[in-house]
KOLTIVEX-704411 format. One record per residue (C-alpha): y, z, x. Coordinates in steps of 0.05 Angstrom, whole numbers, plus 5000, padded with zeros to 4 digits. Example, Ala and Ser with C-alpha at 12.3 -4.5 7.8 and 13.67 -1.06 7.14 Angstrom:
% residues 2
+------+------+------+
|    v |    w |    u |
+------+------+------+
| 4910 | 5156 | 5246 |
| 4979 | 5143 | 5273 |
+------+------+------+
***
This chain:
% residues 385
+------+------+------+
|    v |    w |    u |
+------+------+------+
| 7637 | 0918 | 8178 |
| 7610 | 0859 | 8132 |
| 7610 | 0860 | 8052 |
| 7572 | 0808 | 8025 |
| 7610 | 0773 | 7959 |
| 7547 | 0744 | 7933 |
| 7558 | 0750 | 7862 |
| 7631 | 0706 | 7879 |
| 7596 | 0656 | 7903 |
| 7623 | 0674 | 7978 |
| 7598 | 0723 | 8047 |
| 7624 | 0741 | 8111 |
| 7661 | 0785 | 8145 |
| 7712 | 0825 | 8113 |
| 7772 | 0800 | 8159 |
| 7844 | 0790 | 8149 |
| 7833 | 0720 | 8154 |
| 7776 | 0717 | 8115 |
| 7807 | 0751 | 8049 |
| 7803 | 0693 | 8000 |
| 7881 | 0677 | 7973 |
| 7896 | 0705 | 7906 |
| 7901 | 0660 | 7853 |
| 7958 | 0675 | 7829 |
| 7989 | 0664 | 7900 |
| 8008 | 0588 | 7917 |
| 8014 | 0557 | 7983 |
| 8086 | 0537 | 7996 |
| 8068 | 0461 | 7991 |
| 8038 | 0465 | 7921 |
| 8089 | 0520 | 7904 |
| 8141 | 0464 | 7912 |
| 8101 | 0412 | 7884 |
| 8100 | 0449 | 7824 |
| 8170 | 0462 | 7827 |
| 8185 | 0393 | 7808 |
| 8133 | 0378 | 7762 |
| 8171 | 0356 | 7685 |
| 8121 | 0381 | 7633 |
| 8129 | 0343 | 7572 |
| 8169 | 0383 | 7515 |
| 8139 | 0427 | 7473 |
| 8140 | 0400 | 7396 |
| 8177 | 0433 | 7342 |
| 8159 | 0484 | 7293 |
| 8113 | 0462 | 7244 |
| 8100 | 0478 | 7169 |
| 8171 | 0520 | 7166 |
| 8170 | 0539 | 7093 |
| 8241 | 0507 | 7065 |
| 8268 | 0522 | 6990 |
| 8250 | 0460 | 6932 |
| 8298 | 0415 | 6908 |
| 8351 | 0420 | 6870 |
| 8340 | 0380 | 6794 |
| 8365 | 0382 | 6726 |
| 8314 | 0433 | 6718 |
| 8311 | 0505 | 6734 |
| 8301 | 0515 | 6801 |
| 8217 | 0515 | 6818 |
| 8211 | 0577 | 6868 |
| 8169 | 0559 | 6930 |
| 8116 | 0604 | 6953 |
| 8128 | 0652 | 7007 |
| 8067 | 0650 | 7029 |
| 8023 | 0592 | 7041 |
| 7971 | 0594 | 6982 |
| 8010 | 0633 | 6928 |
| 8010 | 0618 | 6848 |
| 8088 | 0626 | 6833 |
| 8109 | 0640 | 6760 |
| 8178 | 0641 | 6738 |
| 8195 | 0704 | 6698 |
| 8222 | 0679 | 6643 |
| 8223 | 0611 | 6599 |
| 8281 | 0565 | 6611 |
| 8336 | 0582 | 6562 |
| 8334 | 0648 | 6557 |
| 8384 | 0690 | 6551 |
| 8360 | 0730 | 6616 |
| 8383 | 0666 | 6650 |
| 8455 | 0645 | 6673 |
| 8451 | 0567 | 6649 |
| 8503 | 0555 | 6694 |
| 8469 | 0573 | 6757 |
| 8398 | 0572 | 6737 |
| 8388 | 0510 | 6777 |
| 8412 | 0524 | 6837 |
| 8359 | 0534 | 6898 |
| 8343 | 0593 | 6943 |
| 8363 | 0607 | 7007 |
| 8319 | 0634 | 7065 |
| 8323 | 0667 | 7129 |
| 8262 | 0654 | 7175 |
| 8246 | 0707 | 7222 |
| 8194 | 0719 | 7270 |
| 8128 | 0682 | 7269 |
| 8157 | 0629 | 7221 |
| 8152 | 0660 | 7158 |
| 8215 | 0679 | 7108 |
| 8239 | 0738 | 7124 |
| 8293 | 0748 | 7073 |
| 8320 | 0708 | 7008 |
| 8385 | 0710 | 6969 |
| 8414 | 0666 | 6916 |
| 8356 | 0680 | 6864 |
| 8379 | 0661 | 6797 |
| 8311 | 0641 | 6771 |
| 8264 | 0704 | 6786 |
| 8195 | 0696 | 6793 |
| 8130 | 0726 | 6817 |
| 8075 | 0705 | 6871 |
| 8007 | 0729 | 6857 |
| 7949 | 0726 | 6917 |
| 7884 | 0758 | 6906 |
| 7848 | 0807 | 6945 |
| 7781 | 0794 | 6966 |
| 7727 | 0777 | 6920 |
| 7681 | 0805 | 6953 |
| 7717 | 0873 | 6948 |
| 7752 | 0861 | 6890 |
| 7773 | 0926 | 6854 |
| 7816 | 0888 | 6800 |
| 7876 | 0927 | 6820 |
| 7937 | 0891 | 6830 |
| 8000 | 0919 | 6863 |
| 8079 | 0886 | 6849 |
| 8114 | 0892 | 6912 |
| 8190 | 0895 | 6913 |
| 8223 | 0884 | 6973 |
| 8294 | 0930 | 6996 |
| 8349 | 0894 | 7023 |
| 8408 | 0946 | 6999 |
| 8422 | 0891 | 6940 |
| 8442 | 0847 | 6986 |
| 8382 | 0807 | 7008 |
| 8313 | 0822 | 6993 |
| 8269 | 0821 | 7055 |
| 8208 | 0784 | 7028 |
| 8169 | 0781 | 7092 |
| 8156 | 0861 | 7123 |
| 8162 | 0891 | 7060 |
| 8130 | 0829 | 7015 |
| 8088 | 0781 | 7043 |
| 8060 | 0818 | 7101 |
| 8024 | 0872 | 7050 |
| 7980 | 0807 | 7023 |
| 7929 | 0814 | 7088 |
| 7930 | 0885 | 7082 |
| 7910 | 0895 | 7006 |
| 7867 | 0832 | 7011 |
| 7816 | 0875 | 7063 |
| 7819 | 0931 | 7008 |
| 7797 | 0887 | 6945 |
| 7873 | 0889 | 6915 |
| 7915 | 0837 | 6901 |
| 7981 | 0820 | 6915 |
| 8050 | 0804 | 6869 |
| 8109 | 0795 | 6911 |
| 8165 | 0796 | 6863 |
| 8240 | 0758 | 6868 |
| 8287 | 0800 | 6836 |
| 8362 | 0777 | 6818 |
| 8410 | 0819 | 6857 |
| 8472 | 0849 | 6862 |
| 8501 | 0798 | 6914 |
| 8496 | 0742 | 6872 |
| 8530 | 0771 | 6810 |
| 8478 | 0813 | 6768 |
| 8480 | 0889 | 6749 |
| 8423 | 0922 | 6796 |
| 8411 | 0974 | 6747 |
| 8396 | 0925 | 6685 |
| 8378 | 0861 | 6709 |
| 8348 | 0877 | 6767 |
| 8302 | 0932 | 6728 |
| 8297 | 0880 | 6672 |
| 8256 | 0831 | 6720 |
| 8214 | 0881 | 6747 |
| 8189 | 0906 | 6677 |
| 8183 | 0836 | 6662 |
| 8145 | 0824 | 6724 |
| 8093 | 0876 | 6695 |
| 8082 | 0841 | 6628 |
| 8074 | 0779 | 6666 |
| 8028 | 0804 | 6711 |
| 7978 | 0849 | 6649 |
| 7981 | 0779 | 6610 |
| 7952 | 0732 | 6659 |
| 7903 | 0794 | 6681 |
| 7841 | 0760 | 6656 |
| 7863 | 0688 | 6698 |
| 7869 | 0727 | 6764 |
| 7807 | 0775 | 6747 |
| 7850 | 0834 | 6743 |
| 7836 | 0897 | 6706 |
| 7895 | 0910 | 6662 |
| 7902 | 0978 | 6670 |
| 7909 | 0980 | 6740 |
| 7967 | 0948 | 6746 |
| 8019 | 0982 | 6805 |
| 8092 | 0973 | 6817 |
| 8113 | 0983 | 6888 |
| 8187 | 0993 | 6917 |
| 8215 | 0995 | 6984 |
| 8280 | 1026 | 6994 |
| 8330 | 0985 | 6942 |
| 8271 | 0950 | 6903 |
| 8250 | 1030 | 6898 |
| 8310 | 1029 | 6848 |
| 8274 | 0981 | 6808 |
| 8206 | 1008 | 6805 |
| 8226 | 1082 | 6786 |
| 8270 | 1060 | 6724 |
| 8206 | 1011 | 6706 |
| 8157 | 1078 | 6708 |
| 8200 | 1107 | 6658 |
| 8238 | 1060 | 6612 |
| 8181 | 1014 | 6591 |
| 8178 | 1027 | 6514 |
| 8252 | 1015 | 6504 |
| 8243 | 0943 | 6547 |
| 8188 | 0930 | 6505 |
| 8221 | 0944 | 6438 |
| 8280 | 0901 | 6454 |
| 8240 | 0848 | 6472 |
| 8188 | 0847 | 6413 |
| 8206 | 0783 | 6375 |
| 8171 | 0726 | 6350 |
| 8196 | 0681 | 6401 |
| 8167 | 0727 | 6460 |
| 8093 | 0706 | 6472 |
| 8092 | 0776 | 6516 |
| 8118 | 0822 | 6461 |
| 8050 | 0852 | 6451 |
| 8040 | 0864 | 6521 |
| 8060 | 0921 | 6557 |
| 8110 | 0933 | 6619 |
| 8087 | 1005 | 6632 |
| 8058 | 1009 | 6702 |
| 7992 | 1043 | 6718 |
| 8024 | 1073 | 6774 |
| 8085 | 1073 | 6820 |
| 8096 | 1073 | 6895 |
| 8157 | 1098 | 6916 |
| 8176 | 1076 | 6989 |
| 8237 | 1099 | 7025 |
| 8268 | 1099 | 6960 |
| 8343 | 1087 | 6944 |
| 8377 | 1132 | 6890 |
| 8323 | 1146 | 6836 |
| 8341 | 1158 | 6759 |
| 8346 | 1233 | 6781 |
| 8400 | 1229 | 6825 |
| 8464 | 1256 | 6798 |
| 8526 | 1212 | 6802 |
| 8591 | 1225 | 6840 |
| 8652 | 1216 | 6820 |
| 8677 | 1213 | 6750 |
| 8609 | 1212 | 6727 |
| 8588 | 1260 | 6751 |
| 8605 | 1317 | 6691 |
| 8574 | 1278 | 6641 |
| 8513 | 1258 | 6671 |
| 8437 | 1271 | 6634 |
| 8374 | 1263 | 6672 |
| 8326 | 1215 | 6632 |
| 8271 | 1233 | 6592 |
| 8197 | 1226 | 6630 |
| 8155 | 1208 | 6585 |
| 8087 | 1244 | 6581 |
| 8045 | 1184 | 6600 |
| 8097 | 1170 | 6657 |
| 8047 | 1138 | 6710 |
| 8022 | 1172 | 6775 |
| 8063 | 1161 | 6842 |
| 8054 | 1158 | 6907 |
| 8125 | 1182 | 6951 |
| 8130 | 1167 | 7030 |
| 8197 | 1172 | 7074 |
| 8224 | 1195 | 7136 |
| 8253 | 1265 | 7138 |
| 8311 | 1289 | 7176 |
| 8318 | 1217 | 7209 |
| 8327 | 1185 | 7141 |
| 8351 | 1245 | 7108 |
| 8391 | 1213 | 7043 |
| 8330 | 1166 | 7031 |
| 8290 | 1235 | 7035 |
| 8334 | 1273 | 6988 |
| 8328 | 1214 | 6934 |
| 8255 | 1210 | 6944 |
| 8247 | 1285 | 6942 |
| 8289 | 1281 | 6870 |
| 8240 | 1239 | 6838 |
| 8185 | 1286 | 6860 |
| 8221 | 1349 | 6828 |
| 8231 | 1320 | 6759 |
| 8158 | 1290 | 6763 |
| 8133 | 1363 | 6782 |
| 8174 | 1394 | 6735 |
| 8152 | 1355 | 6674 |
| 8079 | 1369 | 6692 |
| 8065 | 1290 | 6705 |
| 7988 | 1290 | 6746 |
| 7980 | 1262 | 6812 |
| 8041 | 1266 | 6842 |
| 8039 | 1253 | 6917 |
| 8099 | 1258 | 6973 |
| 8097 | 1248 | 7045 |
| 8159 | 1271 | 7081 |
| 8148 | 1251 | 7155 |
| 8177 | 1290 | 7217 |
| 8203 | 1223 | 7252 |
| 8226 | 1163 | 7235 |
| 8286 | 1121 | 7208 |
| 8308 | 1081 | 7154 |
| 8280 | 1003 | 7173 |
| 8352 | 0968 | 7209 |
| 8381 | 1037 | 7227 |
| 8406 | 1048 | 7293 |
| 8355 | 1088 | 7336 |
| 8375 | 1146 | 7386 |
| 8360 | 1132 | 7458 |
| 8283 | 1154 | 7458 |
| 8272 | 1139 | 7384 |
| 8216 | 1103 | 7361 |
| 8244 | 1034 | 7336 |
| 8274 | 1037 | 7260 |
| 8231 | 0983 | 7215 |
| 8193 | 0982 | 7160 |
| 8130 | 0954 | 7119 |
| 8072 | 0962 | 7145 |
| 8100 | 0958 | 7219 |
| 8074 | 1022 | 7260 |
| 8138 | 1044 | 7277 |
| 8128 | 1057 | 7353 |
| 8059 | 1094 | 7336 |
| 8081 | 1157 | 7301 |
| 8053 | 1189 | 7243 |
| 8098 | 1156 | 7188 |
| 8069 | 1080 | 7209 |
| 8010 | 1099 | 7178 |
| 8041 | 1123 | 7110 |
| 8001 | 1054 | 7079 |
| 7938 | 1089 | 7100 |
| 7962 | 1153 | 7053 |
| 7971 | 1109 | 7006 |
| 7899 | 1076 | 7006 |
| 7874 | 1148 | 7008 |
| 7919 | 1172 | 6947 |
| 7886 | 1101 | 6908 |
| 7818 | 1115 | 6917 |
| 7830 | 1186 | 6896 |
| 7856 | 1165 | 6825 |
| 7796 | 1105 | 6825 |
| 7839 | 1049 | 6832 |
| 7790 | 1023 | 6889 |
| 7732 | 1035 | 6834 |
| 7698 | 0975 | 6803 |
| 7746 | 0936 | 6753 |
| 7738 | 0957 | 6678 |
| 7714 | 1024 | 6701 |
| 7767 | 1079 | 6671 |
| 7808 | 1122 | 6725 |
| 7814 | 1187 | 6753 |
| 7889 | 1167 | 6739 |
| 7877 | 1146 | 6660 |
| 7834 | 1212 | 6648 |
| 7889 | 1247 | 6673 |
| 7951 | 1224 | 6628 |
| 7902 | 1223 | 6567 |
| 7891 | 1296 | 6583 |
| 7959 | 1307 | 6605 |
| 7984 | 1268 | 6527 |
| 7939 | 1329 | 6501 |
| 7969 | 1392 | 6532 |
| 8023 | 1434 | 6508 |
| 8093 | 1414 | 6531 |
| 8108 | 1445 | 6589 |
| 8169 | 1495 | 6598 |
| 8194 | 1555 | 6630 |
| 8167 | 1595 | 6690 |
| 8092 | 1590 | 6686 |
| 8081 | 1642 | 6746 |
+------+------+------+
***
């Protein structure tokens, strides 16, 4: 039998000895000659982001990502600021792909704003704060990596350094303090980075959740404290358009243990509280579920619109140990071994459009109608079955 290889540029006989040698198979002569070829080393890493210098000056936070507009959250000397250690620089982890995967030593907080596309631009803006149990705060999966992906939707991107409990702050004042600060910041520069101002979003992953729920609620009595003559953001306010709620640590509505515990009050939700958007992992991450699923009760319960929770079936908390067969246990935006709960970001682009926060900028919400209608209804109370 003959097949003709004409397209290969070869015919003949089909024979053992005809078979043309693989490619990928060497004869032993060039297999040894390439044996003891030295290839010239491969250069270094290139363009590693590294922290700034350390000056007589408050430390000048570098961008986490190449192209970012970073703004210090407050003016040096103030009395958010430790003077003793405001000057001292940052400290990175690099990770995968060369980009910083984690910070720590933050004593001069700051945001990074990048834009989403112009060509798509919806004026919406969202303030991402990264988790990190207190202890770190993992900038790149759940900070930097959500620029790309709410750049291809028309939003833009704040990735926000918050001062933590490792390096000697209260997480539930200071820590809350810089992310409603982050908000004014972010409403009063709207008009530079062709924002609308009411569409301004706060989201939190897992400890920076702790940060972003207390925000949605306590914005009137930040803004209070801070109205004074020497504040050039006293007029402007830290109430966020809406919240996203990611894998959340203990919310406002989790009761305390211990000694606490009998004396404990839930907050008051205000009746303008914003909209928000809930995702976590079910039985797999079953205390981050049960915190999450507490902010949706007292949401529900006080009649707040648009209140959306997705509990997922699998999945872990990101750096928990997986059980043999488990899809892998990370976070962000990663797809989690390709079950449902890597595509909570998707939910969340669905739940955005819904309110309008994908419409044109300057164009009122779904969301805004809502909690102006919601501002005009009777309180609610008791069993309305």
């Amino acid at each position: 039998m003959s097949i003709v290889f004409g397209l290969l540029g070869w015919s003949g006989p089909l024979t053992a000895a005809a078979v043309p040698t693989s490619p990928l198979t060497l004869h032993p002569a060039v297999a040894a000659s390439a044996a003891t070829t030295v290839l010239p080393p491969l250069p270094s890493k290139m363009n590693v982001p590294a922290p700034g210098p350390v000056t007589a000056e408050p430390y000048a936070p570098q961008p986490i990502r190449q192209g970012g507009v970073v703004v210090p959250l407050y003016p040096a000397g103030s009395p958010y600021l430790k003077k003793d250690r405001v000057r001292e620089a940052e400290k990175y982890t690099i990770g995968g792909g060369g980009q910083i995967s984690s910070i720590v030593n933050i004593h001069n907080p700051s945001i990074e704003f990048h834009p989403g596309s112009g060509a798509l631009n919806t004026g919406t803006v969202v303030i991402v704060v990264a988790g990190g149990g207190h202890r770190t705060l993992n900038v790149g999966g759940e900070g930097a990596d959500f620029v790309p992906f709410f750049f291809n939707h028309g939003i833009s991107t704040v990735i926000l350094r918050n001062r933590m409990r490792v390096d000697g702050y209260d997480a539930k004042t200071d820590s809350v303090y810089d992310a409603q600060q982050a908000i004014k910041l972010v409403r009063a520069y709207a008009k530079e980075w062709r924002l609308d101002p009411k569409k301004i979003g706060i989201m939190g992953f897992s400890a920076g959740a702790e940060l972003a729920t207390p925000a949605a609620l306590a914005w009137q009595t930040f803004d209070e404290e801070n109205n004074v003559p020497s504040n050039p953001f006293a007029a402007i306010s830290s109430r966020p358009d809406f919240v996203g709620v990611i894998y959340p640590g203990p919310t406002p509505f989790t009761a305390p243990r211990g000694a606490n515990a009998g004396t404990w009050t839930a907050p008051a939700i205000p009746r303008d509280a914003p909209p928000s958007f809930i995702a976590c992992a079910g039985w797999g991450d079953r205390g981050h579920a049960i915190w999450a699923n507490d902010w949706f009760t007292a949401m529900l319960k006080a009649a707040i619109p648009n209140v959306e929770m997705h509990i997922y079936a699998r999945g872990r908390h990101p750096g928990d140990t997986p059980n043999l067969g488990d899809p892998p246990s990370t976070g962000g935006l990663t797809n989690r071994g390709f079950i449902a709960y890597g595509t909570w970001h998707e939910r969340f682009i669905e739940w955005a459009r819904d309110l309008g926060f994908l419409g044109k900028p300057g164009v009122e919400t779904q969301a805004a109608k809502d909690v102006w209608a919601n501002l005009e209804r009777p309180a609610p109370g008791g069993d309305r079955r």
